[in-house]
C-alpha positions in Angstrom: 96.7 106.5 137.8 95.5 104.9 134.4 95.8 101.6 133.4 96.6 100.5 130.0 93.7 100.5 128.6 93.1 96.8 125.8 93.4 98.7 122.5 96.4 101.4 123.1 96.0 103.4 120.6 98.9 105.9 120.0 98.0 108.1 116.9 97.2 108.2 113.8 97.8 105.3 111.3 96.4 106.9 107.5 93.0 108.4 106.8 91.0 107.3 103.6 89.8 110.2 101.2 87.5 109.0 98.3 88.5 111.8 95.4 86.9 112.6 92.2 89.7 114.4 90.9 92.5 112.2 91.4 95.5 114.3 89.5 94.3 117.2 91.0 94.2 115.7 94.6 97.9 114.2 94.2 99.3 117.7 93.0 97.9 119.8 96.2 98.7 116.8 98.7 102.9 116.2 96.9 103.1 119.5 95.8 101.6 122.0 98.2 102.1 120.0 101.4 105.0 118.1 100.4 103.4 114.6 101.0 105.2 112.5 98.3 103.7 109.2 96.9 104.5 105.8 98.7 102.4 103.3 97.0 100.2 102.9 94.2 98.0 100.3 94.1 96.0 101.4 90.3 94.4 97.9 89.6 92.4 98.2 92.8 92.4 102.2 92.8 95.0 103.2 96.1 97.3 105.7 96.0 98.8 106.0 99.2 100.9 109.0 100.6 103.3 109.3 103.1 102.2 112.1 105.9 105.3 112.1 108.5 104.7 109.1 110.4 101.0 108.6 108.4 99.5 108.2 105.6 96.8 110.0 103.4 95.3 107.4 101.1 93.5 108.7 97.8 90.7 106.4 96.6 89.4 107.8 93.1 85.7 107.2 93.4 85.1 105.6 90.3 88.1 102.6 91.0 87.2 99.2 91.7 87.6 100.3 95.9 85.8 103.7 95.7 82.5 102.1 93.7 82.5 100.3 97.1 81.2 104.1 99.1 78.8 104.8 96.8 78.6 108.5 95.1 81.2 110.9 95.0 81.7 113.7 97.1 80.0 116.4 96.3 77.8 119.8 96.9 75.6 117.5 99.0 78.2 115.9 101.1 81.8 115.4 101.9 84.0 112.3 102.4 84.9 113.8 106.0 84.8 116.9 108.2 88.3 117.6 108.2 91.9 116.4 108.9 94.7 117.5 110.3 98.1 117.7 109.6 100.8 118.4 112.7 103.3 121.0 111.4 106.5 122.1 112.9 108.1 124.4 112.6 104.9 126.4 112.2 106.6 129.7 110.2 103.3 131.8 109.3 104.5 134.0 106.7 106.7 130.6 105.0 103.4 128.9 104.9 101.6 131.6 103.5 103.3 132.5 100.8 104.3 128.6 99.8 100.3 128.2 99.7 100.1 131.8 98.0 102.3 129.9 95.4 99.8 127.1 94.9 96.9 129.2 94.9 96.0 128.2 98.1 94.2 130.9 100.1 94.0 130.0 104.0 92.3 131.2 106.8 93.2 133.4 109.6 95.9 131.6 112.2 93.6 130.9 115.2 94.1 129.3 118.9 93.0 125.6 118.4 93.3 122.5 121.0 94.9 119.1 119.0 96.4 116.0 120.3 99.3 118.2 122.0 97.3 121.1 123.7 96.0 124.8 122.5 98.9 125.7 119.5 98.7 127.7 116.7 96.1 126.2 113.7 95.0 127.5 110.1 92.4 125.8 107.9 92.3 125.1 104.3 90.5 123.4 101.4 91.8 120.8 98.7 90.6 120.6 95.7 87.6 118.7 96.2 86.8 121.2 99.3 88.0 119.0 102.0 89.0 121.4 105.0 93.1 120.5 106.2 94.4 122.0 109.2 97.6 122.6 109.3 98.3 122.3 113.6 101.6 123.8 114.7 103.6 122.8 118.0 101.3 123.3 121.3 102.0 126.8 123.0 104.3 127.2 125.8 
């Protein structure tokens, strides 16, 4: 039997992206993926968007918060590896042709383990070449 460990941590609260093309970012997060806008904070350089019970918050790099990490992501690096979304219902074809829509291409649908178990996972890019997975309900 576990015990409760002294930090219980019991998901995800918001991941940070530091973006270089802000309108661009807002448009594929709201209107490809359907995260809508929460917050703005402009003065400071914080948009924040709601992601079911998260939030994805966009930190243009050259704002007052994103001089703070240095130089933008690039060729040379990234801001992260990749994040992931939990989707459900996970409807293949809808997904596909929403993204095909958008513009979007997306990778094959592939067996991947998540928070939940092994379930059905497909991998994109944003604009700035951040990979998204897109994590459907665990199998079984």
């Amino acid at each position: 039997m576990r015990g409760e460990h002294p930090i219980p941590v019991r998901g995800l609260d918001h991941i940070v992206l530091r973006v270089a093309r802000l309108d661009a970012m807002i448009a594929f997060y709201g209107d490809v993926l359907g995260c809508r806008v929460e917050r703005r904070l402009d003065e400071i350089g914080l948009i924040q968007l709601r992601a079911g019970n998260a939030l994805i918050d966009l930190v243009p790099v050259a704002s007052p918060l994103g001089r703070e990490g240095g130089a933008a992501p690039g060729v040379g690096g990234r801001n992260l590896d990749h994040l992931c979304l939990r989707v459900e219902p996970f409807d293949e074809a809808a997904i596909r042709r929403h993204l095909d829509t958008h513009g979007v291409p997306a990778g094959p649908v592939e067996t991947r383990y998540g928070a939940e178990g092994e379930g059905p996972s497909i991998y994109l890019l944003d604009p700035e070449r951040n990979t998204v997975e897109l994590k459907g309900p665990p199998y079984g």
